[in-house]
Backbone bond lengths (Angstrom), bond angles and torsions (degrees), N, CA, C in turn:
res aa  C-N    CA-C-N  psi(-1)  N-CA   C-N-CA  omega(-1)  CA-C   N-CA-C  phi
1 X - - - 1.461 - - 1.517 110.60 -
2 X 1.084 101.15 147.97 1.768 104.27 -164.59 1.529 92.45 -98.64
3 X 1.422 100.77 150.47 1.776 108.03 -171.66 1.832 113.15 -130.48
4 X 2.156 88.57 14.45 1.728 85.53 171.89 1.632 111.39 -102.90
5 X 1.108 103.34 93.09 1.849 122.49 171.50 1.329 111.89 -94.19
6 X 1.075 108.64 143.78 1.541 118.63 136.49 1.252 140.32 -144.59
7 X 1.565 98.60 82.25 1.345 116.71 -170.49 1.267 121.62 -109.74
8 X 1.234 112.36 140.97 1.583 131.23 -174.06 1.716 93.83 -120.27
9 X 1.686 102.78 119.97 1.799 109.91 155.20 1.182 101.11 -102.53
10 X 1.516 120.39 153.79 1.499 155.26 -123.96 1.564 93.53 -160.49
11 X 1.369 119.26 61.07 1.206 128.77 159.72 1.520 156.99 -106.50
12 X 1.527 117.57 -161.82 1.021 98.52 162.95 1.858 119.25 -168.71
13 X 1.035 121.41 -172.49 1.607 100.63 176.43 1.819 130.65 -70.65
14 X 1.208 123.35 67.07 1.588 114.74 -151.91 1.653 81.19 -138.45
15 X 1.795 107.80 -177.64 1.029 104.41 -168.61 1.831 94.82 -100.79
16 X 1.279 111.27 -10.97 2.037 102.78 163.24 1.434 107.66 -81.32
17 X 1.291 120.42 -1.76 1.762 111.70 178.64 1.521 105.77 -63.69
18 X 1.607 89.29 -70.56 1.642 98.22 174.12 1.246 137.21 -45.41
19 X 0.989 119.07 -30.00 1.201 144.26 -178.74 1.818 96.77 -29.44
20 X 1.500 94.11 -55.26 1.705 102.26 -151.50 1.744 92.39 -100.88
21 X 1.238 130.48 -35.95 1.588 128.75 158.19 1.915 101.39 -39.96
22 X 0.849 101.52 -70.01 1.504 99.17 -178.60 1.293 116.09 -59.02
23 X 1.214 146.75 21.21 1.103 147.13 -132.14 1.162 94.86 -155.59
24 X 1.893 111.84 -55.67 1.608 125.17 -176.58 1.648 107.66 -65.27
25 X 1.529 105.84 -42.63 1.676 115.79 167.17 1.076 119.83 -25.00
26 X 1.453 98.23 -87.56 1.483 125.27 -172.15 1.962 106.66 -37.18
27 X 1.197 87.04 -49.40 2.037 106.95 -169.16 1.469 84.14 -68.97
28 X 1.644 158.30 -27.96 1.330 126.95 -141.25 1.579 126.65 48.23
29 X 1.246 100.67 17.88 1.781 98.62 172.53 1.523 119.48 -84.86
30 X 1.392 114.09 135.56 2.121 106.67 -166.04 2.097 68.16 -81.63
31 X 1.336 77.37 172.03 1.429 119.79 -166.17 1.654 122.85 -152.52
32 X 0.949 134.00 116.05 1.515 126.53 147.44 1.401 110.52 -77.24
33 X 1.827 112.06 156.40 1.277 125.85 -163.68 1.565 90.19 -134.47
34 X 1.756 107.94 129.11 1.291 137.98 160.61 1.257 135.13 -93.01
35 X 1.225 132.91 52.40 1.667 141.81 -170.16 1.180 95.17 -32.22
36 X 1.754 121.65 132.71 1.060 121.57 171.17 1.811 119.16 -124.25
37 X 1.345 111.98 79.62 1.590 115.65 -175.83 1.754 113.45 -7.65
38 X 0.414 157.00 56.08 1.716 126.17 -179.22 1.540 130.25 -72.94
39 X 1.340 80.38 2.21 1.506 84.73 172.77 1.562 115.41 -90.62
40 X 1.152 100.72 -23.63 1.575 114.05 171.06 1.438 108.10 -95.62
41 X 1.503 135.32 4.80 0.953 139.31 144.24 1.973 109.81 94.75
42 X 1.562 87.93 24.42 1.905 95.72 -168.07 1.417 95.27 -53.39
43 X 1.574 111.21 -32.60 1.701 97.67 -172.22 1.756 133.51 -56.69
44 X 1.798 105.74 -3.27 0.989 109.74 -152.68 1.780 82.36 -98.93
45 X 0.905 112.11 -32.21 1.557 123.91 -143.76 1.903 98.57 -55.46
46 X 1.347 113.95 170.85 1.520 108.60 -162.61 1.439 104.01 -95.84
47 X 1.014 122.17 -1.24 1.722 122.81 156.46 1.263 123.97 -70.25
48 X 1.491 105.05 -51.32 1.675 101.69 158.68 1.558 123.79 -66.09
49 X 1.097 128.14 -40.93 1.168 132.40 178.69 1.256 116.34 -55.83
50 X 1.352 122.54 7.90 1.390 126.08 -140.53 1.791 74.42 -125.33
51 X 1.093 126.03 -33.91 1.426 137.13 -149.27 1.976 92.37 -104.08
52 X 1.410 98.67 -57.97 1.188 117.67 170.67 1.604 137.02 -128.40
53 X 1.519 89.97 121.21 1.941 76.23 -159.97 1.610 112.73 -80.91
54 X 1.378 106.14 -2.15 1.974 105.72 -174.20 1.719 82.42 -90.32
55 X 0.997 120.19 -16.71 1.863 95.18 167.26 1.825 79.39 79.27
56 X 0.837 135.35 90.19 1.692 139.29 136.18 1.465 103.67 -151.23
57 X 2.133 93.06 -163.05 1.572 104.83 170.86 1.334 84.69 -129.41
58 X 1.337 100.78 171.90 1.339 137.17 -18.93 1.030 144.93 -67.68
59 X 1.671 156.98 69.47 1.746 121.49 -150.71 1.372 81.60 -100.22
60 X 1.705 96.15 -148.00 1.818 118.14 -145.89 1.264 103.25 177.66
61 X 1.251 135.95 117.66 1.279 144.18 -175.13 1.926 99.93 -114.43
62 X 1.337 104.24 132.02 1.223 104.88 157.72 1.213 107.83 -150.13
63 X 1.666 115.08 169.30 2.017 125.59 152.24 1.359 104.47 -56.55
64 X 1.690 93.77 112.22 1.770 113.34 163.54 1.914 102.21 -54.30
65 X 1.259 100.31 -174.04 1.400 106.14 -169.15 2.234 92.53 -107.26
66 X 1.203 105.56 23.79 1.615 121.80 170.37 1.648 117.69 -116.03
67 X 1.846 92.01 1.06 1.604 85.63 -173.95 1.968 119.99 100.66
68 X 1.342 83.54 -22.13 2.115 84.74 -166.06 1.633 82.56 -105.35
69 X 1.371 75.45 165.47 1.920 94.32 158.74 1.625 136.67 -85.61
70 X 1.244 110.49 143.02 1.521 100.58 -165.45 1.262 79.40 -124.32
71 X 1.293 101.70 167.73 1.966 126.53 -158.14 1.508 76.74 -131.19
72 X 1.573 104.93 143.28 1.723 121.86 175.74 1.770 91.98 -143.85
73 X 1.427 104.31 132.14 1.818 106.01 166.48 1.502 104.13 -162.84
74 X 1.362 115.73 120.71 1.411 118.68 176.34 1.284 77.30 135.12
75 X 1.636 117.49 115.29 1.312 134.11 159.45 1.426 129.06 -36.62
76 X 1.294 98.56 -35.66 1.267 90.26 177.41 1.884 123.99 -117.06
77 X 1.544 110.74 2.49 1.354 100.25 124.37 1.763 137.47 -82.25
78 X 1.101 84.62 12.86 1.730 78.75 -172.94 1.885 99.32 -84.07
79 X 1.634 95.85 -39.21 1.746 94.08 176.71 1.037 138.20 -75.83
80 X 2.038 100.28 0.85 1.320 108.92 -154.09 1.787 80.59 -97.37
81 X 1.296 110.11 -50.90 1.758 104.48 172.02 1.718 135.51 -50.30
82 X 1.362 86.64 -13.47 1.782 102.56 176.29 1.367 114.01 -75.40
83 X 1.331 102.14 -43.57 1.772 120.59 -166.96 1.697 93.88 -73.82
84 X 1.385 106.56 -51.03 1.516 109.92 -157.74 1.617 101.90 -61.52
85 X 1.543 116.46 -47.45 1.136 112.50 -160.76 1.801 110.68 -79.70
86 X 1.438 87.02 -44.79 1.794 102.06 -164.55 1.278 105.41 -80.25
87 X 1.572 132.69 -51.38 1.091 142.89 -149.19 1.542 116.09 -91.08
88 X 1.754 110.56 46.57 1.687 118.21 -160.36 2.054 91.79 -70.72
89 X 1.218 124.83 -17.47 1.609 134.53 169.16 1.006 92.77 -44.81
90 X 1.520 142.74 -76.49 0.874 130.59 -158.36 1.770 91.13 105.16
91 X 1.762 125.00 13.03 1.419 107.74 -175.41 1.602 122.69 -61.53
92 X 0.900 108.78 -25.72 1.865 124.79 -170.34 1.503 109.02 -129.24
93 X 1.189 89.40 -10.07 2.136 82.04 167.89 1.039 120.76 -151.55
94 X 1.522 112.12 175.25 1.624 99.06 174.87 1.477 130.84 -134.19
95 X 1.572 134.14 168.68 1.272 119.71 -170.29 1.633 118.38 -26.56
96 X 1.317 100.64 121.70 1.896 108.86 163.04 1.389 98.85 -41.09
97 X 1.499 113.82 145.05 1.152 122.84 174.54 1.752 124.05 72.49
98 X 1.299 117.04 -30.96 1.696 122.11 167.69 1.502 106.69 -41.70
99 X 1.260 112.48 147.63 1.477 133.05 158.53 1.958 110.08 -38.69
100 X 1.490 96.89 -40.01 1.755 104.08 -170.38 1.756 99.09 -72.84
101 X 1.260 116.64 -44.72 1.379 137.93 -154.22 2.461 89.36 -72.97
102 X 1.204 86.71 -49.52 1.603 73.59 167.54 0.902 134.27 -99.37
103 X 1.668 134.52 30.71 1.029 167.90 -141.76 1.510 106.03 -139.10
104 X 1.212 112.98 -40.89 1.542 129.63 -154.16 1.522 98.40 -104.53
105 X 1.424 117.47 -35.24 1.117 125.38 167.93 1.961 117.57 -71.27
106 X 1.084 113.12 -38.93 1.364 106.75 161.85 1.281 108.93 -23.77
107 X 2.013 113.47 -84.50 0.773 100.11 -176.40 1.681 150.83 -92.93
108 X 1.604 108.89 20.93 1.167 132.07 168.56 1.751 90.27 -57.83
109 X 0.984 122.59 -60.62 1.370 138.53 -142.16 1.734 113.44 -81.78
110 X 1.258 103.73 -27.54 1.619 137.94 162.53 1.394 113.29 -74.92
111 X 1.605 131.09 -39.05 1.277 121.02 121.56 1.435 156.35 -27.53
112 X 1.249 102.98 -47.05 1.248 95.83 -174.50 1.900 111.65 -107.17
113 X 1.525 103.37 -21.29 1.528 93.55 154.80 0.949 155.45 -134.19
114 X 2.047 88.21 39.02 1.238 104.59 143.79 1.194 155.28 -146.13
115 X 1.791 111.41 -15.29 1.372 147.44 140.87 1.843 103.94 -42.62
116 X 0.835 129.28 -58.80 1.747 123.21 -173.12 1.115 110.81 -55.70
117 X 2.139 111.33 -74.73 1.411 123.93 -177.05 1.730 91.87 -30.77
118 X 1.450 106.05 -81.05 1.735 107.00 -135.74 1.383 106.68 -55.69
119 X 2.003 116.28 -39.03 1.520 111.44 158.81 1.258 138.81 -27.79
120 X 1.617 93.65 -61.24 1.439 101.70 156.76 1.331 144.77 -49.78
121 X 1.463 99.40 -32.62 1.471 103.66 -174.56 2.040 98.71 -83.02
122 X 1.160 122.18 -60.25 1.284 129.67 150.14 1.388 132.16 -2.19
123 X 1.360 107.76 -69.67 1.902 124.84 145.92 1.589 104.57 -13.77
124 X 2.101 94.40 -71.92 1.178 104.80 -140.51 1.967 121.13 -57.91
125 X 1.483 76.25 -13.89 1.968 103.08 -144.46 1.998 73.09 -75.68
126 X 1.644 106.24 -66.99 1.309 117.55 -161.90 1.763 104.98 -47.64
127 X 1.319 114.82 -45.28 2.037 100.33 166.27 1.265 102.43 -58.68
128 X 1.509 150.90 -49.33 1.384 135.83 -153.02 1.938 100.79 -97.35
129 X 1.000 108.68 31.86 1.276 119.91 -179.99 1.875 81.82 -92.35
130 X 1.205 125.59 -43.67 1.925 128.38 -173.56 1.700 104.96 -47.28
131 X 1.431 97.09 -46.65 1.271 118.93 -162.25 1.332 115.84 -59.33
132 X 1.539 144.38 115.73 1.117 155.10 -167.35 1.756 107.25 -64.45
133 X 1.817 116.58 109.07 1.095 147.00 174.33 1.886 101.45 77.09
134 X 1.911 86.57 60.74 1.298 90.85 148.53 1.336 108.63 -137.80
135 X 1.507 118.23 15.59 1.744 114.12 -164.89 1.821 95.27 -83.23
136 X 1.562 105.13 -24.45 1.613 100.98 176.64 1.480 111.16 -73.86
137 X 1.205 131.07 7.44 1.875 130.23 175.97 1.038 111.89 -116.07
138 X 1.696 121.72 6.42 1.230 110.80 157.83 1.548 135.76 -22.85
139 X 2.015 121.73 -26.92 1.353 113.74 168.61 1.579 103.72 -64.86
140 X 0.979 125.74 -34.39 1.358 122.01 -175.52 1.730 116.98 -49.86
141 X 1.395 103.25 -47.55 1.681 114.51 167.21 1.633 94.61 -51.05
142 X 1.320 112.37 -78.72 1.452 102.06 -146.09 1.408 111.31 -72.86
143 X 1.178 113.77 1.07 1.949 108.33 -174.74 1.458 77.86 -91.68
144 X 1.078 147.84 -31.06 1.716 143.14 164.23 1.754 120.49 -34.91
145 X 1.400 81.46 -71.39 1.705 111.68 160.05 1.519 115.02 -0.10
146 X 1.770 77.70 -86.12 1.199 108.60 -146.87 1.726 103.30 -70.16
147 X 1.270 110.23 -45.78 1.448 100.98 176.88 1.575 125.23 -64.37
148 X 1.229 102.99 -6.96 1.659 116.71 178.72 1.783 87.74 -99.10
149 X 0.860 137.87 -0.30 1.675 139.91 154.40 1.446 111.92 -71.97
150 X 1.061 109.72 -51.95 1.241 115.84 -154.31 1.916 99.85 -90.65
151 X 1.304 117.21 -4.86 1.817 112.90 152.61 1.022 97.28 -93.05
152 X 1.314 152.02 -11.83 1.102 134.63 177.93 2.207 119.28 -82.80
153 X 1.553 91.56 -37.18 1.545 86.86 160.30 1.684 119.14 -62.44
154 X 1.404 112.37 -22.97 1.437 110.28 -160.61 1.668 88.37 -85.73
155 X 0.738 141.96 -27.06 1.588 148.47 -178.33 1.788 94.49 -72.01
156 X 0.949 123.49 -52.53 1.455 112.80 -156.48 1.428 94.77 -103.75
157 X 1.934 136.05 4.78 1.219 118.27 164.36 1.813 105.48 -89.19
158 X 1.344 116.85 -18.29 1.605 134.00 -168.69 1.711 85.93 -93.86
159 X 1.597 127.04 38.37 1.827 114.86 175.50 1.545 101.47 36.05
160 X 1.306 143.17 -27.75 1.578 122.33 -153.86 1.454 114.78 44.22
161 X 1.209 138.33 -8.19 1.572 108.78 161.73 1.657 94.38 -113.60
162 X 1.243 127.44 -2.93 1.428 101.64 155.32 1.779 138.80 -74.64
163 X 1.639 87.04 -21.31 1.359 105.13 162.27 1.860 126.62 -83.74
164 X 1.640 102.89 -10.51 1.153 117.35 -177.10 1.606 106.69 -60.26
165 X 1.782 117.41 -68.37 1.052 101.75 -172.59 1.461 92.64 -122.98
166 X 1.220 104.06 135.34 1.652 117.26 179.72 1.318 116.64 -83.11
167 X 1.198 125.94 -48.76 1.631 121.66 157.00 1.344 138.39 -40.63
168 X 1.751 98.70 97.84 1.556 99.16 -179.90 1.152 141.55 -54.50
169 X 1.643 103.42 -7.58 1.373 114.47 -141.25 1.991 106.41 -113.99
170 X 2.009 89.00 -0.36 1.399 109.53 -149.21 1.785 98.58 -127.18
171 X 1.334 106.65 110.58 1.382 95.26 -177.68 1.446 139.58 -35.85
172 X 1.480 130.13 93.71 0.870 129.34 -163.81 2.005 128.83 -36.87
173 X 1.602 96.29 -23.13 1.418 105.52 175.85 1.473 107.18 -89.26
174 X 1.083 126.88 0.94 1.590 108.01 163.37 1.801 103.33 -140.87
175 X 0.970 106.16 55.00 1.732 104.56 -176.17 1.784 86.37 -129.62
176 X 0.877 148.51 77.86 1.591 135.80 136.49 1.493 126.63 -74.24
177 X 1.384 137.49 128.82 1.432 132.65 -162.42 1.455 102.47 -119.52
178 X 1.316 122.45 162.12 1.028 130.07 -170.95 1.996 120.37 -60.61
179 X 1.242 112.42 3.35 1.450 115.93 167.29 1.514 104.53 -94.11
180 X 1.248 107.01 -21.29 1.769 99.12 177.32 1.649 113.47 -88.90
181 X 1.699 108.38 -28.63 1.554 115.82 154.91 1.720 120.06 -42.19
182 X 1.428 97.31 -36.27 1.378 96.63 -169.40 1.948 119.89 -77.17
183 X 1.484 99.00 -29.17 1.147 114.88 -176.40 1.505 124.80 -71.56
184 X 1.428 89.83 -21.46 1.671 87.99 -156.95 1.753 112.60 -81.76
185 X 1.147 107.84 -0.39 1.549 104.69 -161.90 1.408 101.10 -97.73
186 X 1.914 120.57 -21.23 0.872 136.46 169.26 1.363 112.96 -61.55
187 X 1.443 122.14 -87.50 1.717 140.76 153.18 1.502 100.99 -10.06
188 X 1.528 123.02 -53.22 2.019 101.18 170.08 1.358 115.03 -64.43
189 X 1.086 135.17 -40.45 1.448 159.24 -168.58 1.639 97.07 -74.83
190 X 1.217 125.18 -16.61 1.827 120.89 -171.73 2.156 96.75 -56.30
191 X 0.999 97.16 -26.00 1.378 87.96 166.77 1.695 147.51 -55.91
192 X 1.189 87.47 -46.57 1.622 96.47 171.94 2.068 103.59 -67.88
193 X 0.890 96.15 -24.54 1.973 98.58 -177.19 1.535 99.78 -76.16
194 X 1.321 132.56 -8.56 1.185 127.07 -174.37 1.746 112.38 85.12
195 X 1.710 108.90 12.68 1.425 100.74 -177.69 1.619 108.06 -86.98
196 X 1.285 97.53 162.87 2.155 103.12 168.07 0.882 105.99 -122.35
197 X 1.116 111.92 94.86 1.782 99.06 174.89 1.274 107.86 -94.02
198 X 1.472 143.90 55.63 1.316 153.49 109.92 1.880 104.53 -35.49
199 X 1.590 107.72 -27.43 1.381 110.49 174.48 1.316 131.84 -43.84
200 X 1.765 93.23 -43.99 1.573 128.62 -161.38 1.181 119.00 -117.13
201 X 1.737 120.83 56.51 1.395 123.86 174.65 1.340 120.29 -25.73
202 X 1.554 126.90 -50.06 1.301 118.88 -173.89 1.403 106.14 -73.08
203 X 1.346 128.18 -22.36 1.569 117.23 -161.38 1.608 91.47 -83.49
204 X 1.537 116.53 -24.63 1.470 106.43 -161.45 1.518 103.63 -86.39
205 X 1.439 119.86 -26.87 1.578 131.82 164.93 1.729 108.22 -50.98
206 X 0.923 97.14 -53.77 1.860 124.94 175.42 1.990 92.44 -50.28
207 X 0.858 126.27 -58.69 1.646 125.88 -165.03 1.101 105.50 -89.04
208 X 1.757 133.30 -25.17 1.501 120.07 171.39 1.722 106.23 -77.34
209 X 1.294 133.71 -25.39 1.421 143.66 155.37 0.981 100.41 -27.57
210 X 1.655 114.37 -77.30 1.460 128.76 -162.04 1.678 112.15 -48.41
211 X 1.554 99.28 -58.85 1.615 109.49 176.88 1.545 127.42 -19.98
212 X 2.185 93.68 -63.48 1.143 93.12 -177.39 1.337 131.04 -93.68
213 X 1.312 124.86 39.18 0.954 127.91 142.91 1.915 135.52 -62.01
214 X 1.310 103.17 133.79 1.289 97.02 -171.22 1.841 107.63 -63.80
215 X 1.402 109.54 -48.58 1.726 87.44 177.92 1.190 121.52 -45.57
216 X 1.550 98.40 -53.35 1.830 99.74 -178.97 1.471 146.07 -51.62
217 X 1.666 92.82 -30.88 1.514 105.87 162.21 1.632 100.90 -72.02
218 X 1.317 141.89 -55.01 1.081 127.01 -157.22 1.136 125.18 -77.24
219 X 1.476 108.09 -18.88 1.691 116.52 179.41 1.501 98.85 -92.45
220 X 1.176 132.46 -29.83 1.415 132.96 -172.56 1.707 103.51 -63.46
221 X 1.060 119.77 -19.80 1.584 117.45 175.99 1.598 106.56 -115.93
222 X 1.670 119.60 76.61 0.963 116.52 -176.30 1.582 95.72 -152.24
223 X 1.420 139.95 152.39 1.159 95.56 -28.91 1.861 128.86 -91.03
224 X 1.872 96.02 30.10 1.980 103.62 166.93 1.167 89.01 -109.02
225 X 1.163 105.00 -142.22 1.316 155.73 -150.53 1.815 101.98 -107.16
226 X 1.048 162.85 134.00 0.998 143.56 141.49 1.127 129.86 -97.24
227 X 1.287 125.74 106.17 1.527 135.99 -123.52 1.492 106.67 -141.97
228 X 1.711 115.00 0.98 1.459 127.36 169.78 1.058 133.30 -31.47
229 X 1.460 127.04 -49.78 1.570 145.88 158.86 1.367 113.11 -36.04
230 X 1.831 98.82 -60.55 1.572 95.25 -164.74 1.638 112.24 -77.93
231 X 1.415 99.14 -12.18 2.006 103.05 -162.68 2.170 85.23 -80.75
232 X 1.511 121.69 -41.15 0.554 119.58 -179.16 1.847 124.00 -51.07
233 X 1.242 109.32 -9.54 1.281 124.65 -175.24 1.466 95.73 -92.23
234 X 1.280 125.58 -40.04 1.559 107.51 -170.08 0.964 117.30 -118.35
235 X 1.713 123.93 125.71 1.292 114.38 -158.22 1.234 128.29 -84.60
236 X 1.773 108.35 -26.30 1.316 127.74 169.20 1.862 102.54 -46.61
237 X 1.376 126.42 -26.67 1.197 132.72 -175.55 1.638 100.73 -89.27
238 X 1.076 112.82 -39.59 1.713 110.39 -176.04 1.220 87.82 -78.43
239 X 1.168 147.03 -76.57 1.958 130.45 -146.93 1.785 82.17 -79.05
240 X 0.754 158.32 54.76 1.696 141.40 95.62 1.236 129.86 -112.83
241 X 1.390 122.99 4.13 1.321 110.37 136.07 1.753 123.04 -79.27
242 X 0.863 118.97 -19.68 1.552 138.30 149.14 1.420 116.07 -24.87
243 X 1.105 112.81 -72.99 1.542 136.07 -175.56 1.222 117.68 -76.99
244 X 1.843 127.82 -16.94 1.349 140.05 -164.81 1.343 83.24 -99.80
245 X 1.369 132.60 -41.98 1.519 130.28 -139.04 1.818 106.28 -118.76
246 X 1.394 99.14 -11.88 1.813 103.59 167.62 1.391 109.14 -73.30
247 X 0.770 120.82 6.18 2.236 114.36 -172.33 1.362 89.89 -102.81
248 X 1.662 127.03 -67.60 1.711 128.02 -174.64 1.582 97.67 -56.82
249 X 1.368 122.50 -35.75 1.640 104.16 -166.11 2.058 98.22 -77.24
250 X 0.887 112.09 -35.61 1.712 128.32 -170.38 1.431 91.28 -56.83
251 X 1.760 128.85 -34.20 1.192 119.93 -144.89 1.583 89.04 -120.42
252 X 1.408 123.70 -21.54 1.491 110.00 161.64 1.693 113.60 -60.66
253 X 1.224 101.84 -53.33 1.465 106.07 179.01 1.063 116.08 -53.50
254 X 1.270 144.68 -43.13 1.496 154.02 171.06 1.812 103.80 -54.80
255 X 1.845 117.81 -44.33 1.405 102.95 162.71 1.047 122.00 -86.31
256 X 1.187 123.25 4.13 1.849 106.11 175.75 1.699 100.47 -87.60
257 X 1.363 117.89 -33.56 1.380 110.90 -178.48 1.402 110.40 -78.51
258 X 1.360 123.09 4.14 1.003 100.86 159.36 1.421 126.48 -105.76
259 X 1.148 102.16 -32.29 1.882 106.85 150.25 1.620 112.59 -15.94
260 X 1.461 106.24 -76.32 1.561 118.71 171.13 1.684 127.50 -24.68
261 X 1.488 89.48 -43.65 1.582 95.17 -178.97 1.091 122.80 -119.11
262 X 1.266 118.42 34.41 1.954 139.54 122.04 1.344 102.81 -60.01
């Protein structure tokens, strides 16, 4: 694996931030780190946009293999260029084209459109649950919910560590690939969606695996602290980050619909 980068991620504390910090871990790639406000809305600003035009996180700027810089945003091209370029080991992925490699993509891909969105959207409903005349749309939460339930049975009928590492040939206790990178930041985060996965013994066996890994712990706190578990314990801490973070989410939503109706 080649170790001449120069890459800067353009992030922030969420469960697609990590995604690609954990990603850089795992790979041994140095990295610079870009805190990206969003609450102050840096993502919108025309420097980033310049990098990324949907205005989010995560991207990643590095030297193309021509010398210039290439702009990467969308989580899951950002990992798909990490693996391809950096990851010739084969540590987190596997041959283009292998039986494992489209295997792995299932669920890369089962991630990202559809475990995130509906999480996300789910998340979003449960902070604006604070928000005055949303306690009557509660169906809106749970038709959220529920479909972020229902990847979660498919995870715990597939064991999750048989789907963890697909390579037979590769010790199952240290083989994790980049579809299980993708999951995990989500699966800690099942909290804010209103999930328990006390439900899902294997998925929760499946995430203390994940934990102790040294990339994963180290990229998982990038660029804070990742402190989800414990904030998730106190609620006086959940309904005020709740209430801090319903005005920027009220006011993304208010610009994307208006995007729409241009």
């Amino acid at each position: 694996m080649s170790q001449n980068s120069d890459i800067t991620l353009y992030t922030t504390q969420t469960p697609n931030g990590i995604k690609i910090s954990i990603t850089l871990e795992e790979l041994g790639i140095p990295y610079k780190v870009q805190k990206i406000e969003i609450s102050k809305n840096t993502q919108k600003e025309d420097w980033f946009l310049a990098i990324n035009p949907n205005g989010r996180i995560p991207a990643l700027t590095d030297t193309f293999t021509d010398g210039k810089q290439i702009n990467l945003f969308e989580s899951g091209s950002i990992m798909q260029y990490l693996v391809d370029r950096y990851d010739t080991e084969h540590k987190i992925s596997f041959p283009r084209g292998s039986r494992e490699w489209y295997e792995m993509n299932n669920w890369l891909f089962f991630q990202n459109a559809g475990v995130g969105p509906m999480q996300g959207q789910a998340s979003k409903y449960c902070i604006l649950r604070v928000m005055r005349g949303y306690e009557e749309r509660m169906y809106e939460v749970e038709a959220e919910k529920g479909t972020v339930l229902t990847s979660y049975v498919v995870f715990e009928m597939n064991k999750v560590h048989e789907l963890t590492f697909l390579s037979k040939t590769i010790s199952r206790a240290t083989r994790p690939n980049t579809s299980n990178l993708s999951h995990y930041g989500w699966v800690a985060a099942a909290g804010w969606a209103g999930i328990d996965t006390t439900d899902f013994p294997a998925l929760m066996a499946w995430e203390e695996r994940m934990t102790a890994r040294p990339g994963v712990e180290k990229g998982r706190h990038v660029p804070d602290p990742h402190t989800i578990k414990e904030t998730l314990k106190d609620k006086k801490k959940v309904e005020e980050i709740a209430a801090s973070s319903s005005n920027w989410v009220q006011a993304g939503m208010k610009e994307d619909a208006a995007k729409l109706a241009k």
